[in-house]
mmCIF file of the C-alpha atoms, coordinates in Angstrom:
data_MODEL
# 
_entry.id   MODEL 
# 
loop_
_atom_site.group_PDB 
_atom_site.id 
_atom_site.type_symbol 
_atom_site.label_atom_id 
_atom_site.label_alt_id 
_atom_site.label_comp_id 
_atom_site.label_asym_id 
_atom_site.label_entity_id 
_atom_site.label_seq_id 
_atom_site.pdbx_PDB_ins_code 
_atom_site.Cartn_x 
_atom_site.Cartn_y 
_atom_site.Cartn_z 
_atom_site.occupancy 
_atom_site.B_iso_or_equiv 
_atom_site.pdbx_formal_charge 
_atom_site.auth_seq_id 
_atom_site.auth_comp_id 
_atom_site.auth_asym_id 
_atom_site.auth_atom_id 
_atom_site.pdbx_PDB_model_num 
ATOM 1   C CA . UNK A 1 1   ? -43.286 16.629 -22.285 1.00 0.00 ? 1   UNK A CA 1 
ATOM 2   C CA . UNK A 1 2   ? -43.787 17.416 -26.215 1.00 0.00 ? 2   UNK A CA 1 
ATOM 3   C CA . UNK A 1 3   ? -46.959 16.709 -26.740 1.00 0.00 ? 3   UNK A CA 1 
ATOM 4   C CA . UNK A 1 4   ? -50.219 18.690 -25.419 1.00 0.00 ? 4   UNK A CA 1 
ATOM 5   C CA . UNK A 1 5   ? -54.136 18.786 -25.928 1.00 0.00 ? 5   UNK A CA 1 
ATOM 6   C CA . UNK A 1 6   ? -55.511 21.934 -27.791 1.00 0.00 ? 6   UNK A CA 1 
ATOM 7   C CA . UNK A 1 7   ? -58.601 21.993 -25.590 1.00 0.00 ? 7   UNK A CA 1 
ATOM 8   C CA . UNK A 1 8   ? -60.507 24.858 -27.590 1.00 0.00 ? 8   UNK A CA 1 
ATOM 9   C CA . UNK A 1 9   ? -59.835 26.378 -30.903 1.00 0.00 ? 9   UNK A CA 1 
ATOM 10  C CA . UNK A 1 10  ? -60.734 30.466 -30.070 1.00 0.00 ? 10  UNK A CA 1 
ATOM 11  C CA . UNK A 1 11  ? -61.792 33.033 -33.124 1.00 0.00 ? 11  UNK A CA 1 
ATOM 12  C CA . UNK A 1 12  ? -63.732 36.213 -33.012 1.00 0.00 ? 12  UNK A CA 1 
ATOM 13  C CA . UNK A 1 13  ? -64.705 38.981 -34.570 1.00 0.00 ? 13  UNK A CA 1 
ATOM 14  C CA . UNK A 1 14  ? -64.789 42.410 -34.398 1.00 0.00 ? 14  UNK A CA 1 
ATOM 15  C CA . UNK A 1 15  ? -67.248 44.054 -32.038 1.00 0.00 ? 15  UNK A CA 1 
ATOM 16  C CA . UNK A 1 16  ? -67.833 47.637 -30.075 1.00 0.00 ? 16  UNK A CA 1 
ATOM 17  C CA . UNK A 1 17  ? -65.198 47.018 -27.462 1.00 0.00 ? 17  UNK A CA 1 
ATOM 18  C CA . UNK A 1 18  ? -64.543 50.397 -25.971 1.00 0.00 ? 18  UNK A CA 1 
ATOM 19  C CA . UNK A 1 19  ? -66.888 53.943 -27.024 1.00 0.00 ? 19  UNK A CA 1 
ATOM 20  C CA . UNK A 1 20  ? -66.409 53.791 -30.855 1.00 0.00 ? 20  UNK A CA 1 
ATOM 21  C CA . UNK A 1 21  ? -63.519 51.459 -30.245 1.00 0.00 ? 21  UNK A CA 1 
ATOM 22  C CA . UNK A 1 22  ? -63.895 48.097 -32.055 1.00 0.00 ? 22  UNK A CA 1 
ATOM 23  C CA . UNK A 1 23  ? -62.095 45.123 -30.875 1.00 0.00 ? 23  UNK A CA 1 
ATOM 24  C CA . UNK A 1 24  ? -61.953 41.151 -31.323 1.00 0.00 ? 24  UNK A CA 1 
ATOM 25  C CA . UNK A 1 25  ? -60.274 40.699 -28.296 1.00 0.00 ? 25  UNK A CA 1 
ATOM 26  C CA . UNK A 1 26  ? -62.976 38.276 -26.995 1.00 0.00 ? 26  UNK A CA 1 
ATOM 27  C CA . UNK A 1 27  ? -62.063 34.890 -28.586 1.00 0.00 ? 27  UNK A CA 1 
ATOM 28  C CA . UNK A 1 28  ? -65.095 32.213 -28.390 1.00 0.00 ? 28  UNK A CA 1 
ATOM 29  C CA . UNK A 1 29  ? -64.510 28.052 -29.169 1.00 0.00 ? 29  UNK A CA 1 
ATOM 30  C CA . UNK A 1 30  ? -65.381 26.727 -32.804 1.00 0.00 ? 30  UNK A CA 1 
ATOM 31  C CA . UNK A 1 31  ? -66.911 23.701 -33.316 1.00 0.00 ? 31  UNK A CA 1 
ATOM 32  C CA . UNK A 1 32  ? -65.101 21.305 -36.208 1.00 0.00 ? 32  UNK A CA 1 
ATOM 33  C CA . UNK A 1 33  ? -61.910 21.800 -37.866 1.00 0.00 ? 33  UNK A CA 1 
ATOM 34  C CA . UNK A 1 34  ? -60.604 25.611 -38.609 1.00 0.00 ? 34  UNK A CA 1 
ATOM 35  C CA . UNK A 1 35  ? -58.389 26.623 -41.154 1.00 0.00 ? 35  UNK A CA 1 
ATOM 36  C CA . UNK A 1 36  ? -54.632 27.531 -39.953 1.00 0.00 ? 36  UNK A CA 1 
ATOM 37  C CA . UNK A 1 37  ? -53.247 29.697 -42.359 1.00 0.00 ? 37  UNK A CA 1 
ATOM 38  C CA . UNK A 1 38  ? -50.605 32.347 -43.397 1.00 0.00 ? 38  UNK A CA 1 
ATOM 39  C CA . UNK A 1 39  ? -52.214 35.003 -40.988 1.00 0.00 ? 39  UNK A CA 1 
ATOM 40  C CA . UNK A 1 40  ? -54.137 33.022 -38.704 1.00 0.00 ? 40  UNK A CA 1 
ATOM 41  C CA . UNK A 1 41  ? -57.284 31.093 -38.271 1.00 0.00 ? 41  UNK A CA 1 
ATOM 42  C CA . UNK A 1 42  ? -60.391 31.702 -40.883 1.00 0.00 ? 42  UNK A CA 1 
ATOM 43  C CA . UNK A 1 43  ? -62.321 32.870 -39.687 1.00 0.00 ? 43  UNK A CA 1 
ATOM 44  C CA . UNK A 1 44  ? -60.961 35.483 -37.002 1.00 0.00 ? 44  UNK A CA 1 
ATOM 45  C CA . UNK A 1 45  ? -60.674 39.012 -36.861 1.00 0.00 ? 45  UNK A CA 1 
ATOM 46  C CA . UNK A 1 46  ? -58.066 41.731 -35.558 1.00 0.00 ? 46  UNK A CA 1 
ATOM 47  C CA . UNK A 1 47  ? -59.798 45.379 -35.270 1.00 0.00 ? 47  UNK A CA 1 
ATOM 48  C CA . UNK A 1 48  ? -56.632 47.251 -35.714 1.00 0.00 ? 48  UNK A CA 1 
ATOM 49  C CA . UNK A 1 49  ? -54.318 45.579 -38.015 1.00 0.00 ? 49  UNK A CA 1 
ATOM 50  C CA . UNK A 1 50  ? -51.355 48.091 -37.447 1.00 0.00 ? 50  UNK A CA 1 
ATOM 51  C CA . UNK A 1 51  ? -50.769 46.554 -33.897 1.00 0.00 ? 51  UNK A CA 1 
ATOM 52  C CA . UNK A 1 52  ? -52.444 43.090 -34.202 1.00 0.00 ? 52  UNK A CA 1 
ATOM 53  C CA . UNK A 1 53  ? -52.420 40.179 -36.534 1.00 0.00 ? 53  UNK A CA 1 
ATOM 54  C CA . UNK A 1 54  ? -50.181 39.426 -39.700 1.00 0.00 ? 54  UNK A CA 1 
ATOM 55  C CA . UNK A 1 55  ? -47.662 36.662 -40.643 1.00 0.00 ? 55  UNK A CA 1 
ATOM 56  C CA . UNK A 1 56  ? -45.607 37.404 -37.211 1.00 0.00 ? 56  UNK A CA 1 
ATOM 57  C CA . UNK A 1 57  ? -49.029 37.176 -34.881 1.00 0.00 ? 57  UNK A CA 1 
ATOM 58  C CA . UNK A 1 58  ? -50.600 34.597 -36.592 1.00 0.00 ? 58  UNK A CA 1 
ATOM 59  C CA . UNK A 1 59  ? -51.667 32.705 -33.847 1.00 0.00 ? 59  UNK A CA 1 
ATOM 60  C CA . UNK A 1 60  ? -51.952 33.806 -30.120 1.00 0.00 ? 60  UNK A CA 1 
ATOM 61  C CA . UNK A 1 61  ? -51.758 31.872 -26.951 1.00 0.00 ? 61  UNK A CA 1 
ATOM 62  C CA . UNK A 1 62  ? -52.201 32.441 -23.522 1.00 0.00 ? 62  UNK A CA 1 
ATOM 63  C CA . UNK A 1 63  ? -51.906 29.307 -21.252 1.00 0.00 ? 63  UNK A CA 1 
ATOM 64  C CA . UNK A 1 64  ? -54.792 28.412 -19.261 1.00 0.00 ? 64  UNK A CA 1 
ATOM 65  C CA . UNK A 1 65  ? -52.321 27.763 -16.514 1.00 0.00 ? 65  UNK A CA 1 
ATOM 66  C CA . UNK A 1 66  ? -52.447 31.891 -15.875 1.00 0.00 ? 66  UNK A CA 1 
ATOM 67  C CA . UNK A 1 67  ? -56.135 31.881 -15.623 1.00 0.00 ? 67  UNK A CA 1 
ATOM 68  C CA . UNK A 1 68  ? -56.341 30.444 -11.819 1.00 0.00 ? 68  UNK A CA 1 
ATOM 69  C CA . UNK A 1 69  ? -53.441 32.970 -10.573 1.00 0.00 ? 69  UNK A CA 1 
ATOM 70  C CA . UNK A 1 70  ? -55.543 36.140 -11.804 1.00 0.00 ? 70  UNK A CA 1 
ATOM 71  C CA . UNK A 1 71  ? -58.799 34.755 -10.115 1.00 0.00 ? 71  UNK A CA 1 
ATOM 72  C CA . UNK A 1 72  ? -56.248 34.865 -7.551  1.00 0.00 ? 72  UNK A CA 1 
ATOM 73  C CA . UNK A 1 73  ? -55.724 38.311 -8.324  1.00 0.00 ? 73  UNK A CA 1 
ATOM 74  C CA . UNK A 1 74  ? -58.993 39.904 -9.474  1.00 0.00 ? 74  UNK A CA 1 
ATOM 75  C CA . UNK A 1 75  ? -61.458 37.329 -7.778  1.00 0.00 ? 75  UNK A CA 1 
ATOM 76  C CA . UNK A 1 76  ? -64.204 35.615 -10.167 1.00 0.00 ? 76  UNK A CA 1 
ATOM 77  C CA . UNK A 1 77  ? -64.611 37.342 -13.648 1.00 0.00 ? 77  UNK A CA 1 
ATOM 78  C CA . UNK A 1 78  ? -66.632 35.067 -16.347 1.00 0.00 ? 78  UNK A CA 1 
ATOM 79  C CA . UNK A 1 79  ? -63.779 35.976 -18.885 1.00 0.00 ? 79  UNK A CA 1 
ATOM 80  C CA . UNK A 1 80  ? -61.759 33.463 -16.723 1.00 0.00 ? 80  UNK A CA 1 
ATOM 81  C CA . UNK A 1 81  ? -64.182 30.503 -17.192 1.00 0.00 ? 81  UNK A CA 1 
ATOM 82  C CA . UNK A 1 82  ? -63.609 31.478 -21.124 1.00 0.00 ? 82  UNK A CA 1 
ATOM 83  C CA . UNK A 1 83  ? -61.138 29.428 -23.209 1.00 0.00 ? 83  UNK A CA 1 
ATOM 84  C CA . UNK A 1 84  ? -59.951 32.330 -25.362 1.00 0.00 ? 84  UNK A CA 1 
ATOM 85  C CA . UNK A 1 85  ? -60.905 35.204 -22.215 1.00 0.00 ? 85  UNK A CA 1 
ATOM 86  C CA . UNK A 1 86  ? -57.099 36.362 -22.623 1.00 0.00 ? 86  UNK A CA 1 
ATOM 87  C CA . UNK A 1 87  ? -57.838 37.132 -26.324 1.00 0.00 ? 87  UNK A CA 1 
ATOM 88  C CA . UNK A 1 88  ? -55.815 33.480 -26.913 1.00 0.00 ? 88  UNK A CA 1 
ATOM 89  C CA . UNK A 1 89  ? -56.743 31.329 -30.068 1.00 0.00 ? 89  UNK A CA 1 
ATOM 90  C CA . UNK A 1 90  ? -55.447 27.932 -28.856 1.00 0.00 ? 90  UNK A CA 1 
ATOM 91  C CA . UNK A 1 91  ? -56.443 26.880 -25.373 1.00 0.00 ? 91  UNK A CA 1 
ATOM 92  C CA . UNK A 1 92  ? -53.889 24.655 -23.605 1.00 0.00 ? 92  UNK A CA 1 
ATOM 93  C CA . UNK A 1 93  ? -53.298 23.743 -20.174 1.00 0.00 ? 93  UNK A CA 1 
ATOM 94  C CA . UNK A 1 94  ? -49.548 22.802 -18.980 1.00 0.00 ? 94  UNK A CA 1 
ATOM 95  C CA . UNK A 1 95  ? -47.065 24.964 -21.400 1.00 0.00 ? 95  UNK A CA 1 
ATOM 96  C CA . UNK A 1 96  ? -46.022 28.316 -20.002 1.00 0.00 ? 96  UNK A CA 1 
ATOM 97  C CA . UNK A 1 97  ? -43.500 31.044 -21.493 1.00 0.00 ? 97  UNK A CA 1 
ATOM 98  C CA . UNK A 1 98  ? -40.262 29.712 -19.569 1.00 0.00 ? 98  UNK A CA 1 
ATOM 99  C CA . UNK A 1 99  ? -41.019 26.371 -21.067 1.00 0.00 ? 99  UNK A CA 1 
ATOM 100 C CA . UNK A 1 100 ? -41.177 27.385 -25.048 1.00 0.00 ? 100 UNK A CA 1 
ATOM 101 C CA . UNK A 1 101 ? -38.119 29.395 -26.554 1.00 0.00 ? 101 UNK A CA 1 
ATOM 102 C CA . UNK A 1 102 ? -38.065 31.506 -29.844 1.00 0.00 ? 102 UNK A CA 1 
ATOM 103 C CA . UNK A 1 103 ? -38.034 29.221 -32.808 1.00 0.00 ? 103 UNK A CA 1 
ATOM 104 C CA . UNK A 1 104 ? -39.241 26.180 -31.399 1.00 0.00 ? 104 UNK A CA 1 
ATOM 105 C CA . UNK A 1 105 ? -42.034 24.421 -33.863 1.00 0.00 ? 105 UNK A CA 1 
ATOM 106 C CA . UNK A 1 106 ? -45.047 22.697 -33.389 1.00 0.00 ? 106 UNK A CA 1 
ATOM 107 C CA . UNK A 1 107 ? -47.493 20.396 -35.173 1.00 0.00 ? 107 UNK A CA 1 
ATOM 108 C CA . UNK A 1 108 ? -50.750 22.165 -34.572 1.00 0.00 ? 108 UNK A CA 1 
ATOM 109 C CA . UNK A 1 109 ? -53.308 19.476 -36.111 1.00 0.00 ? 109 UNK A CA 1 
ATOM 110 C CA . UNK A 1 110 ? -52.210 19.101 -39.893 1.00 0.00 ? 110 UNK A CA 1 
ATOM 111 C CA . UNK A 1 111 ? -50.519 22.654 -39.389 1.00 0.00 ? 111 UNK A CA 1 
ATOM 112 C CA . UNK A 1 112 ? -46.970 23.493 -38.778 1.00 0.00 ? 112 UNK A CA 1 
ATOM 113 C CA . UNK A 1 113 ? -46.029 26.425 -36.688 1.00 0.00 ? 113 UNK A CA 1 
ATOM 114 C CA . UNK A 1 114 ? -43.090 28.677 -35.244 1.00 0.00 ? 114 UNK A CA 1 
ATOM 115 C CA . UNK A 1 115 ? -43.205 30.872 -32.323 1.00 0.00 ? 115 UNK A CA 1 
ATOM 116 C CA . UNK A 1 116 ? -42.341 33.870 -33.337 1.00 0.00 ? 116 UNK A CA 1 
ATOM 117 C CA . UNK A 1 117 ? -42.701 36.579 -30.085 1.00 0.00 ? 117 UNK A CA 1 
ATOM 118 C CA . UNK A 1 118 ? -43.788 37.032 -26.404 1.00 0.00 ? 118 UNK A CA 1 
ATOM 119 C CA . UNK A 1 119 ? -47.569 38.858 -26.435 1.00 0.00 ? 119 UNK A CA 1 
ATOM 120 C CA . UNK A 1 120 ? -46.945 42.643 -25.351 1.00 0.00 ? 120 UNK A CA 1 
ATOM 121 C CA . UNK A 1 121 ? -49.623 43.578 -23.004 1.00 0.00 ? 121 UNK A CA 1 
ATOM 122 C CA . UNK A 1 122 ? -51.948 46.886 -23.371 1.00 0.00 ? 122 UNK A CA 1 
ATOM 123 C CA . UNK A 1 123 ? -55.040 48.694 -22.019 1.00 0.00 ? 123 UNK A CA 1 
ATOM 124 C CA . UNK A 1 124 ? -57.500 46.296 -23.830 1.00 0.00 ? 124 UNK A CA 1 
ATOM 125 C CA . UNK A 1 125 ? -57.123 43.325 -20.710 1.00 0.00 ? 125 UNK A CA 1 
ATOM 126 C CA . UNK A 1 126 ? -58.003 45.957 -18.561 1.00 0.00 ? 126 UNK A CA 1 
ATOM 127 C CA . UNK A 1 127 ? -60.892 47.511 -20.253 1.00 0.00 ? 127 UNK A CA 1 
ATOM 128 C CA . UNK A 1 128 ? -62.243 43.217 -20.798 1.00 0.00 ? 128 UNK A CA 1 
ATOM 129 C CA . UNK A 1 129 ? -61.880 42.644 -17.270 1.00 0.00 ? 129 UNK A CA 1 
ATOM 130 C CA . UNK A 1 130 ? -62.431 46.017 -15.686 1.00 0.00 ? 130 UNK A CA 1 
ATOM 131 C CA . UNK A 1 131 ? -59.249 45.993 -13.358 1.00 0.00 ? 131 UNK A CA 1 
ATOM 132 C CA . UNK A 1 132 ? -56.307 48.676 -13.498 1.00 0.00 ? 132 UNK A CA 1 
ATOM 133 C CA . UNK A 1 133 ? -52.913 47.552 -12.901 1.00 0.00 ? 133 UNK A CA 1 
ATOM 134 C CA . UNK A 1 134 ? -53.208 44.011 -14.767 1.00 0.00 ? 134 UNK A CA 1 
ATOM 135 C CA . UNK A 1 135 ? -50.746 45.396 -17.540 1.00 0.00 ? 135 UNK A CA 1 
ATOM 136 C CA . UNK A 1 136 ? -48.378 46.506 -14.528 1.00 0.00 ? 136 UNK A CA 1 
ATOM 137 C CA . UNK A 1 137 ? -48.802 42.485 -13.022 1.00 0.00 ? 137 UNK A CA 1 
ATOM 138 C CA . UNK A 1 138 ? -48.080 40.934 -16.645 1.00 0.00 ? 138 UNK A CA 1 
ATOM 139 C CA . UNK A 1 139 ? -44.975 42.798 -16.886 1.00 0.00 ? 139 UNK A CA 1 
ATOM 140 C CA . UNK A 1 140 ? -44.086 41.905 -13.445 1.00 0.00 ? 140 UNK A CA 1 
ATOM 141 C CA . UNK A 1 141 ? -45.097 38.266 -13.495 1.00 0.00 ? 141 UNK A CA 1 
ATOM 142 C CA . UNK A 1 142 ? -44.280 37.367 -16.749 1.00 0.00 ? 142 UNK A CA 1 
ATOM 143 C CA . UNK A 1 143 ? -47.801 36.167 -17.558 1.00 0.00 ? 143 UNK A CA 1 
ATOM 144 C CA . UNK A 1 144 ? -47.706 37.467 -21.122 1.00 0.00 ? 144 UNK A CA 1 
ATOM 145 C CA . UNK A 1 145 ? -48.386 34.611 -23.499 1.00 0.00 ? 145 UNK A CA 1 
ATOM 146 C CA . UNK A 1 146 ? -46.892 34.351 -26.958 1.00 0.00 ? 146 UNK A CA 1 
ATOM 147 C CA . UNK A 1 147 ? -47.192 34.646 -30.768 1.00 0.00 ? 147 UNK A CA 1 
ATOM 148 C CA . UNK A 1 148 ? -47.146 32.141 -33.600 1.00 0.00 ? 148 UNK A CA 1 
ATOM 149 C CA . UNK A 1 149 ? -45.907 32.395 -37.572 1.00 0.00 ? 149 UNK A CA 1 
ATOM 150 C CA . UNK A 1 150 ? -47.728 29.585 -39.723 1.00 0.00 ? 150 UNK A CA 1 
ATOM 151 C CA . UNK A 1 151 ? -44.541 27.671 -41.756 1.00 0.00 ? 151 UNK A CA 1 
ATOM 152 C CA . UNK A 1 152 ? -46.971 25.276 -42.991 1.00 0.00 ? 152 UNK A CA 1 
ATOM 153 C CA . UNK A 1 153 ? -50.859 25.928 -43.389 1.00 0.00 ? 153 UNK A CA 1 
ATOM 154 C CA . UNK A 1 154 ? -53.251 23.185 -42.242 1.00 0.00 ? 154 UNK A CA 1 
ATOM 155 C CA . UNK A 1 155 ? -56.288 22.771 -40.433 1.00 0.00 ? 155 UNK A CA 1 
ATOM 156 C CA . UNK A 1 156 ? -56.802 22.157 -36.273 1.00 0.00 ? 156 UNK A CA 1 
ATOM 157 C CA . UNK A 1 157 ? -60.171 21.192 -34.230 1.00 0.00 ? 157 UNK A CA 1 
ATOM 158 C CA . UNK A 1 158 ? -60.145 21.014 -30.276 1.00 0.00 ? 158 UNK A CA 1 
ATOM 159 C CA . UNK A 1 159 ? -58.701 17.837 -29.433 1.00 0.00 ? 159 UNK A CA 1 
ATOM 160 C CA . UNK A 1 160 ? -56.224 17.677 -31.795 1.00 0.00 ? 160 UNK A CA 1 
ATOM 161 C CA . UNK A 1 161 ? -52.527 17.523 -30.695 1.00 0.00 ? 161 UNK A CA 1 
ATOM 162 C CA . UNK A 1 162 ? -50.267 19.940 -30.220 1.00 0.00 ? 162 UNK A CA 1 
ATOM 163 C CA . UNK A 1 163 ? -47.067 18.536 -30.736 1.00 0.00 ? 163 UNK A CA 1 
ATOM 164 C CA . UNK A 1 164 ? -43.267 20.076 -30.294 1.00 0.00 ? 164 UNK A CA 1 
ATOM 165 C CA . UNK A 1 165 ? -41.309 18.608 -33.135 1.00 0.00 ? 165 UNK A CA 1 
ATOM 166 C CA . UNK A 1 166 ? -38.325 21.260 -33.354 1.00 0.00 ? 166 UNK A CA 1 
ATOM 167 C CA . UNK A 1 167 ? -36.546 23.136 -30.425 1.00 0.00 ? 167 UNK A CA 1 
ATOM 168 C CA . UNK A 1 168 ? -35.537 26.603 -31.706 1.00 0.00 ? 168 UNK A CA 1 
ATOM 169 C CA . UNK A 1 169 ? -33.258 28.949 -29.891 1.00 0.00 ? 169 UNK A CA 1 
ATOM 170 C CA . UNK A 1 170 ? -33.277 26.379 -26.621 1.00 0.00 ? 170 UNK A CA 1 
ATOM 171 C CA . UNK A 1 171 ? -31.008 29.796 -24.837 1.00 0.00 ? 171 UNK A CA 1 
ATOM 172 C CA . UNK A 1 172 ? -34.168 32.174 -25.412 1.00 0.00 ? 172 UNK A CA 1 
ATOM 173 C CA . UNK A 1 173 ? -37.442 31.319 -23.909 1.00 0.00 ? 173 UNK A CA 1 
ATOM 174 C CA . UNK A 1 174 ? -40.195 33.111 -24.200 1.00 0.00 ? 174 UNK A CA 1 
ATOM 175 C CA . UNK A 1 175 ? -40.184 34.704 -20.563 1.00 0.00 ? 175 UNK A CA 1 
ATOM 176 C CA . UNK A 1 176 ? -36.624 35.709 -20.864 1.00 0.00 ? 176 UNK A CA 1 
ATOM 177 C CA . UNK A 1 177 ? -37.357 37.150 -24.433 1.00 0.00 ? 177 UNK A CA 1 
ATOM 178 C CA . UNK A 1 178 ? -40.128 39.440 -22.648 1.00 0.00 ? 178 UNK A CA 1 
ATOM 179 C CA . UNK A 1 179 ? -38.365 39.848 -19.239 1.00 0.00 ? 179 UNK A CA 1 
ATOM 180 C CA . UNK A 1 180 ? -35.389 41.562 -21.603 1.00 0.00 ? 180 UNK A CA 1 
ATOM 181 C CA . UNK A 1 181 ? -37.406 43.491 -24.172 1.00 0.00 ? 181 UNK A CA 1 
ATOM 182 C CA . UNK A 1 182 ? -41.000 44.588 -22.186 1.00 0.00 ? 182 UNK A CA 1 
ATOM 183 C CA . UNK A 1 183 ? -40.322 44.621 -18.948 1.00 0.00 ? 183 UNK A CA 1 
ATOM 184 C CA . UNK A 1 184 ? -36.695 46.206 -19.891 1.00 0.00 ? 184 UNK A CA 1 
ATOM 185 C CA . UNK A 1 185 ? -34.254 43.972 -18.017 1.00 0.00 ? 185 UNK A CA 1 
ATOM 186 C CA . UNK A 1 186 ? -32.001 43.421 -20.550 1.00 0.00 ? 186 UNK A CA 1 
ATOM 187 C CA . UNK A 1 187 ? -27.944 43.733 -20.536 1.00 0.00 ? 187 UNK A CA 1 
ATOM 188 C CA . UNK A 1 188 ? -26.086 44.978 -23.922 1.00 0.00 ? 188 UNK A CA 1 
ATOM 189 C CA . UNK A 1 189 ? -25.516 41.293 -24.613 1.00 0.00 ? 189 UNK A CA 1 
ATOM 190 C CA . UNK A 1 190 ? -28.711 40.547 -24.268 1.00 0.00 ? 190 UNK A CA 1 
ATOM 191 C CA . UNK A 1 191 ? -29.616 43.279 -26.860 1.00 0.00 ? 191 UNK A CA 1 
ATOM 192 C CA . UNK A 1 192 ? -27.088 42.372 -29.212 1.00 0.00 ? 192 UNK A CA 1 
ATOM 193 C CA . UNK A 1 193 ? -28.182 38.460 -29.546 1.00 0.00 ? 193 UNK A CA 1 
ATOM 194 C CA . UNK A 1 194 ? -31.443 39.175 -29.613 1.00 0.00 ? 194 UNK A CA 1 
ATOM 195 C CA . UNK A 1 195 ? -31.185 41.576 -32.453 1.00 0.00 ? 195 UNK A CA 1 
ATOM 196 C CA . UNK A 1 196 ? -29.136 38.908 -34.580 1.00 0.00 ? 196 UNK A CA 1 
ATOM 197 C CA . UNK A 1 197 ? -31.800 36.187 -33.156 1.00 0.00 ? 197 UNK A CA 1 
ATOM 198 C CA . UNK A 1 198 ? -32.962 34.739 -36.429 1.00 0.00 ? 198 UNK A CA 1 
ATOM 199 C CA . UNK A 1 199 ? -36.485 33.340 -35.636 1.00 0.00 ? 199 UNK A CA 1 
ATOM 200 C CA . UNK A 1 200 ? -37.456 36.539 -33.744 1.00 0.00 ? 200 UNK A CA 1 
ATOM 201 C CA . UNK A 1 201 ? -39.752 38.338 -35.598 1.00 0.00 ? 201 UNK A CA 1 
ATOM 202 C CA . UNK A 1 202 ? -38.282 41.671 -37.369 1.00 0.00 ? 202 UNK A CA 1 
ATOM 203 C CA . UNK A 1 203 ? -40.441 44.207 -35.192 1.00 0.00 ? 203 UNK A CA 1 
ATOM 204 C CA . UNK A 1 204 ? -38.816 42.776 -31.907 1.00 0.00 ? 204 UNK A CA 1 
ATOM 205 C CA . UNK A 1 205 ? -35.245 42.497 -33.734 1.00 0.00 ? 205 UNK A CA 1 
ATOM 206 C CA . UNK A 1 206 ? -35.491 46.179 -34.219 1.00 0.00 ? 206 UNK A CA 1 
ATOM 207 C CA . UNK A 1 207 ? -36.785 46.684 -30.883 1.00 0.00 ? 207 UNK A CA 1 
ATOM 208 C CA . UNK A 1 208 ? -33.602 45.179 -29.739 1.00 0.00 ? 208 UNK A CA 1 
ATOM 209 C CA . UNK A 1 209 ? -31.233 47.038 -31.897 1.00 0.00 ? 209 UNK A CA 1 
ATOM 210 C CA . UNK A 1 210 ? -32.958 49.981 -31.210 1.00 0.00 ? 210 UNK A CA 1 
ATOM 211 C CA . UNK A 1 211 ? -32.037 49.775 -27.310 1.00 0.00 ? 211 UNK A CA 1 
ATOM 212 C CA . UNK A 1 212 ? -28.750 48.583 -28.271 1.00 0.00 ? 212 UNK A CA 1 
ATOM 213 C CA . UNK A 1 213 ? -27.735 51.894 -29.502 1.00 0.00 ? 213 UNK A CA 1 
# 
């Protein structure tokens, strides 16, 4: 399969998330087309820009696939009857992280896309659904969802297509690019490719590297 539905198109913005603590973690559907560009959707927000958002983060999805194994896991929580409850921008049911590899480009409406990195989990899923140990289960499970760069800038309304047109480094899916880096798996050839691997964005490449020694 190349081809899937974007079944919501998720922004938000930033709100008190946590004490003082702002966040735009929460993700809500848009109505109409939304603007794709060099850092993301217009509108949508990331609180703290040193960890979240840019040219490499772009565009963040976390398959609705995930949401039925943590009801599963943490019972009922209305997050999990949200498209974008996972903080994820594009809602899409049927592509996972073993099934998408660094590199690999998509036609996102009239906007072209790369994937650029697996999503690193942190406190914030916790704090939204109010459950310890769901960091620990991501990095067990895999469940992380991933990042996209914008190549070309477009526009995108639920509905529209989302369309594989370019297989990228078909070796390196997403879930063994996160099984190697976050959950800390991988061998010294492992480290080595992945800090040559091209399409990977810089921050992971140096992450890589980094281990290597």
């Amino acid at each position: 399969m190349t081809v899937w539905t974007i079944e919501a198109v998720c922004t938000g913005t930033a709100r008190p998330f946590h004490g003082a603590e702002l966040s735009a973690f929460a993700k809500r559907p848009r109505d109409g087309a939304v603007q794709v560009l060099e850092e993301g959707l217009a509108p949508d927000e990331q609180a703290d820009r040193s960890v979240h958002g840019g040219p490499e983060m772009a565009l963040h999805l976390y398959p609705l696939d995930h949401h039925a194994f943590w009801r599963g896991e943490i019972g009922d929580h209305p997050a999990l009857d949200e498209p974008g409850g996972f903080g994820s921008n594009l809602a899409v049911h049927g592509l996972t992280e073993d099934m998408v590899h660094i590199g690999d480009r998509f036609r996102l409406g009239t906007a072209l896309i790369e994937v650029s990195r697996p999503r690193s989990p942190c406190w914030k899923i916790e704090h939204r659904f109010g459950h310890k140990g769901m960091v620990a289960t991501v990095i067990r499970t895999g469940r992380c969802g991933w990042y996209f760069r914008v190549i070309e800038t477009g526009e995108v309304a639920a509905g529209d297509s989302l369309e594989r047109v370019a297989v990228g480094a078909a070796e390196w899916s997403v879930a063994r690019v996160f099984r190697a880096l976050t959950a800390g798996k991988a061998t010294p050839e492992e480290l080595a490719e992945l800090a040559e691997l091209a399409p990977l964005s810089p921050y992971l490449r140096a992450k890589a590297a980094a281990k290597r020694g």
